[in-house]
N, C-alpha and C positions, 0 to 999 in steps of 0.2 A: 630198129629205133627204140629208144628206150623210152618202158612205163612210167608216167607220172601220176602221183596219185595228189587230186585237190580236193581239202578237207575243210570247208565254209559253210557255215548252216546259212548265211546270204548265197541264193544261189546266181547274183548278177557277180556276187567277187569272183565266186570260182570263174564264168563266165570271162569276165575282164583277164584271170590269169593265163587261161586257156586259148584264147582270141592273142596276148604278145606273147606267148610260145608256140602257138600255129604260125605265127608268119615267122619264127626262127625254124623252122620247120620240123619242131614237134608234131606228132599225131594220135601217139596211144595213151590214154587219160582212164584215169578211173575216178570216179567222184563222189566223196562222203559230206553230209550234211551234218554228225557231229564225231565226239570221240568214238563212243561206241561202236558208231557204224564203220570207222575209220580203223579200229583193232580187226573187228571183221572181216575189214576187204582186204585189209593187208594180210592177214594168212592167207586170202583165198587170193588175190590176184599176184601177190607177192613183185610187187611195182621197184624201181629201181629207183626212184627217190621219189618225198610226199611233200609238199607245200601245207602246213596245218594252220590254219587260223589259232587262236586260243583259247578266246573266249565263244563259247558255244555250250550250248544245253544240253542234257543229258550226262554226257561228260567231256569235259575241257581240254585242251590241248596238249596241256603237263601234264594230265591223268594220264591221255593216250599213248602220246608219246612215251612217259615211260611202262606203260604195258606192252607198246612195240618193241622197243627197246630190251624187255627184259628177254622176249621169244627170238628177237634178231639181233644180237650185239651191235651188227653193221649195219641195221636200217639209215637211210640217210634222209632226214628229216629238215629240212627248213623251217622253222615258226613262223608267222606273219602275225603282227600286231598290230594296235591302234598305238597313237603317241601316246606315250606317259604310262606305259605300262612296262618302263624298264626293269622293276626290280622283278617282275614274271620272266622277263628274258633272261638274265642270271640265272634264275633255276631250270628254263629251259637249256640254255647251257651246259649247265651242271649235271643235266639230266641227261644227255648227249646230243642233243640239239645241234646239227652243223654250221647254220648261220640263222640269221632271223632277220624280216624284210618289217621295214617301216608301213603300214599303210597311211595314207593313198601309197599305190604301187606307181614304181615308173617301171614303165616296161624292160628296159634296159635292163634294168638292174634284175629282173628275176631273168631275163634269157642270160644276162651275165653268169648268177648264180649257178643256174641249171647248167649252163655248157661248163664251169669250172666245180659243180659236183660230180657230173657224169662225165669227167673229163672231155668235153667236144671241142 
């Protein structure tokens, strides 16, 4: 089964995303509370796709992201935002970002995502 990695310095969102991909019947999770720690775990657990919030402390999701990005060309990364913060998802994008989830999360839609990143 494939590693996700959830990257929320709120640690009830990681929560909420990890609880509608257990009952898709995900189970292997790694969990970072911001960017830095999220560069970290990603060398070391080396997860098959990350769900990253953005805004978080320390450092921010576009930071992380592209310092994952730069060590793994192919990481596959989702962004997660709050509304109104589309011109950040552009450059998540840009930055290789594969898709990016609205928050509030509907469940749906991230097991969507995940089963058609990780092809399931």
């Amino acid at each position: 089964m494939a590693k996700i990695m959830l990257v929320d310095d709120a640690a009830f969102m990681r929560m909420m995303v990890k609880n509608a991909l257990t009952k898709a019947g995900y189970d292997n999770f790694v969990e970072a509370q911001d960017g830095a720690e999220a560069v970290k775990k990603y060398e070391e657990e080396k997860p098959d796709m990350v769900f990253m919030d953005i805004t978080m402390p320390n450092m921010d999701g576009l930071q992380a992201l592209k310092k994952i990005k730069e060590s793994d060309p192919n990481a596959k990364i989702v962004m997660c935002t709050a509304m109104g913060q589309e011109g950040m998802v552009v450059d998540a994008i840009k930055s290789g970002a594969r898709d990016f989830i609205v928050k509030p999360f509907q469940p749906d839609r991230l097991v969507q995502t995940a089963n058609t990143i990780l092809g399931n």
